[in-house]
N, C-alpha and C positions, 0 to 999 in steps of 0.2 A: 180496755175493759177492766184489765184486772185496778190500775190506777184510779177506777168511776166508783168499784168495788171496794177497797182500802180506804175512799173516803165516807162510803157510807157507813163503812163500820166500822170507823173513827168518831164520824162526828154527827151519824144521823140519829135523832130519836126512834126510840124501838129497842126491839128483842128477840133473842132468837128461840126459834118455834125447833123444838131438837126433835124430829121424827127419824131417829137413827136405833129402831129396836132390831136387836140381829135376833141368830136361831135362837138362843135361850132364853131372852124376853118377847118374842114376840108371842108364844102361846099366852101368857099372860096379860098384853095389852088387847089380842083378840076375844077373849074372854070378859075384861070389863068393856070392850063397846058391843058383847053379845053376841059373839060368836062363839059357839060352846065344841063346834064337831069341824074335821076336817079329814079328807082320807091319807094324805102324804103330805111331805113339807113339801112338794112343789106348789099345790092347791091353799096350803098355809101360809107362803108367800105371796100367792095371787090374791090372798083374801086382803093379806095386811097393805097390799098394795094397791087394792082398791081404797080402804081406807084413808090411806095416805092421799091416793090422789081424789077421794072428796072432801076430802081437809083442804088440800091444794088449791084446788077450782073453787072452791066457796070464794064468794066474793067479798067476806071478811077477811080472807087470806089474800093479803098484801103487801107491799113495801113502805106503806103509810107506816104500819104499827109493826110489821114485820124488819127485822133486819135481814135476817141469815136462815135457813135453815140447815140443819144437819143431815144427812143420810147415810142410809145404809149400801154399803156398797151393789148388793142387788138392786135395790131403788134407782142409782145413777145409772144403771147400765138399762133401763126399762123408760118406758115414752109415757107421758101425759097428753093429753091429746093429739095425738101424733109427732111430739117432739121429744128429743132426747129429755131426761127429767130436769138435767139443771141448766139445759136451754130454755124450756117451759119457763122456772125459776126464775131465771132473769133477765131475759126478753120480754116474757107476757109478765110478770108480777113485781117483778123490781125486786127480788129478794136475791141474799146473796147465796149458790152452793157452795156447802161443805161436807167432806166428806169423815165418815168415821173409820180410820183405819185400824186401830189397833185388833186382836185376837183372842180378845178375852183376857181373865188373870190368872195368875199362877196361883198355888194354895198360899194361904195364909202363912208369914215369917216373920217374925223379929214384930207382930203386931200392926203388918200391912199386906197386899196382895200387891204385888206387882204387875205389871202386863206381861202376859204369855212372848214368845221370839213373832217377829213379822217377819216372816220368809216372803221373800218378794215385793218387800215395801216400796221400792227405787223404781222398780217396774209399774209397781201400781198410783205412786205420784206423776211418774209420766203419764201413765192414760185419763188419767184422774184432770190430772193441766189439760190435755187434748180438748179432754170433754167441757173445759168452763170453769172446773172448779176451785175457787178461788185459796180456801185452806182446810185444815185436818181437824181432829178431835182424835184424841185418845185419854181413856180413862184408869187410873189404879186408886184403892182404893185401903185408905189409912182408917186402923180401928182404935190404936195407941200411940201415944208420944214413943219418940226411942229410934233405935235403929233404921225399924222399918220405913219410916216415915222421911229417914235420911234420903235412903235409899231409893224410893219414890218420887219425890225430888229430883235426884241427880237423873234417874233414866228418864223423866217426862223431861227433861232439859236436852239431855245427851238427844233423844230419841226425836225429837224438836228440831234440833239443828240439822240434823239430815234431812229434816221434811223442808225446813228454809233453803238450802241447800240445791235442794230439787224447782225451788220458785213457789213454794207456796208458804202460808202462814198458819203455824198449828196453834191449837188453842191444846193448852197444857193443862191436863187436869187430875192432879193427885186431891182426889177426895176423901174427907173426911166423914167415917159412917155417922149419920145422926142419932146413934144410941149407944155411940162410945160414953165411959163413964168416967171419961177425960176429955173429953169433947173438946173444949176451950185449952187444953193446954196442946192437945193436937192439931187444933188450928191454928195458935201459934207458933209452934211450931215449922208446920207448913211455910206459913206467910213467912217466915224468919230466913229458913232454907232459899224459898224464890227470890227473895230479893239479895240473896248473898249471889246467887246462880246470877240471876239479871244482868246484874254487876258485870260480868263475863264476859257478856253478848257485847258483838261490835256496833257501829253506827248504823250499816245497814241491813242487823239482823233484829225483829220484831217479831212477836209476840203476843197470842190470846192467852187468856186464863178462866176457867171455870173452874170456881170453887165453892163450898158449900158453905150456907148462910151462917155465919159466925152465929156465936153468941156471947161477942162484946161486941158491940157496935161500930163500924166503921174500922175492924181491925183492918182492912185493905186499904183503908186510904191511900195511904206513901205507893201500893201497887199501880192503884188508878193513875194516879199523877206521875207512873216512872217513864220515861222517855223511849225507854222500848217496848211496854205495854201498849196494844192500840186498845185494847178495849179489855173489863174483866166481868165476868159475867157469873151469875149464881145460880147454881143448879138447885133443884125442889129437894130430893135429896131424898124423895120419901116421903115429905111435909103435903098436908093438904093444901088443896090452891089458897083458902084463906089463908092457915097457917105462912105458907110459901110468901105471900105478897105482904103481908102483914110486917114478917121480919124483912122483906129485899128494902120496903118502904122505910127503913131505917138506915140504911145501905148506898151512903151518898155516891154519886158516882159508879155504883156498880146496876147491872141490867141483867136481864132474865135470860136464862136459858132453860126454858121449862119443856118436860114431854109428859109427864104422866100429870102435871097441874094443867097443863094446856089442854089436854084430854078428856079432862073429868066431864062424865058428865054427856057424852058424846055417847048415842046406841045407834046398832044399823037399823034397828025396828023407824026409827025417827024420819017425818019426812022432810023432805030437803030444808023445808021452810022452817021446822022445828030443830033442825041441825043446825044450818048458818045462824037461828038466836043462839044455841047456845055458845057455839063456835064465837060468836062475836062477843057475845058478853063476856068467854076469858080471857078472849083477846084483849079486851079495855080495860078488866081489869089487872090483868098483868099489863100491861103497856103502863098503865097508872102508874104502879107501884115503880117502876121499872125509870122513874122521869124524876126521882128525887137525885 
């Protein structure tokens, strides 16, 4: 399985659908598809996981135009129609699980957020492989060129090899904020950093990347093309779905990793049949964008 999985998302067209909002984003993803009131977070997690799994089960949610999806560690341990979530995933829809493991970020330093400590990371890649899941996601998030940015870098690398380590493959992701006022020189930056790191990685150590949508064009190429990258993918970032596809559409070789562009647009009031149109039409058009 995992070997059927590493070649889809290598070489299959498609994108990954990232429904991995934890406790701090998820009141706010419930809020734009319309849900305003909840009594505790266990009822706030049953809600957002309803959600997720009518995203799921829609029959525009597939493996045609879907790659991968991301989750939240609650989501993986919980059933889609009676099957574990990321057996549902890739038995019934061909899409690959991933899991979000990191814990959030630390306060802002040196002009970047780093990820918080992962107590029990080792323990939770093993159950995480039990259950199916193919590789990780963890996010830090760069506001300036400089130190911090270093620093981000080195831990989404460090922090990466122990997820390889364990048998799985993480997707690396030091983001850069879309309203830095260095934008381009922090994504340079970035890109400079990964590919000095890459360099590092042995033959049998691989590698995802989500990063956010440059603004020079195709500054990722030499990524796409590096021999330990399987795939690198562009986060929305914040960007509306137009915005979002607009710029990825410039973005040779790099594919979508969108949750709040894949979203839009989505309310619980909607009946099914008015959810799977809208649900499909971001799906094509990101999958579009997503094929340059």
């Amino acid at each position: 399985m995992h070997e059927q999985q590493l070649r889809k998302i290598k070489t299959a067209p498609g994108f990954i659908a990232a429904l991995d909002q934890s406790g701090g984003s998820t009141p706010r993803t419930l809020q734009r598809y319309g849900v305003e009131s909840w009594a505790d977070e266990t009822e706030m997690f049953d809600l957002v996981h309803a959600m997720r799994t009518r995203i799921m089960r829609s029959p525009s949610f597939t493996g045609d135009r879907i790659l991968a999806t991301i989750l939240f560690v609650n989501t993986m341990d919980r059933d889609v129609e009676g099957r574990p979530t990321p057996e549902y995933l890739w038995e019934v829809k061909h899409v690959v699980p991933i899991l979000k493991v990191d814990k959030g970020l630390e306060e802002e330093h040196a002009g970047a957020r780093l990820m918080k400590p992962i107590p029990g990371l080792d323990e939770l890649l093993i159950r995480a492989r039990h259950k199916g899941i193919f590789g990780t996601k963890m996010r830090s998030v760069i506001s300036m060129p400089g130190q911090g940015a270093e620093d981000a870098v080195d831990q989404q690398v460090e922090v990466g090899r122990r997820i390889i380590a364990q048998g799985l493959v993480p997707i690396l992701e030091p983001e850069v904020d879309i309203h830095s006022p260095e934008k381009a020189a922090a994504e340079q930056e970035v890109h400079d950093g990964l590919l000095e790191r890459l360099h590092e990685l042995s033959e049998e150590e691989h590698v995802m990347l989500k990063l956010t949508l440059p603004e020079k064009d195709d500054l990722y190429e030499d990524l796409v093309a590096h021999p330990r990258v399987l795939r690198v993918f562009a986060l929305s970032g914040g960007y509306s779905r137009a915005e979002a596809t607009a710029r990825l559409a410039r973005q040779h070789g790099v594919v979508a990793s969108f949750a709040r562009a894949l979203m839009e647009g989505l309310q619980v009031t909607q009946t099914d049949e008015e959810f799977d149109a809208v649900l499909d039409s971001s799906i094509a058009e990101i999958f579009s964008a997503s094929m340059t």
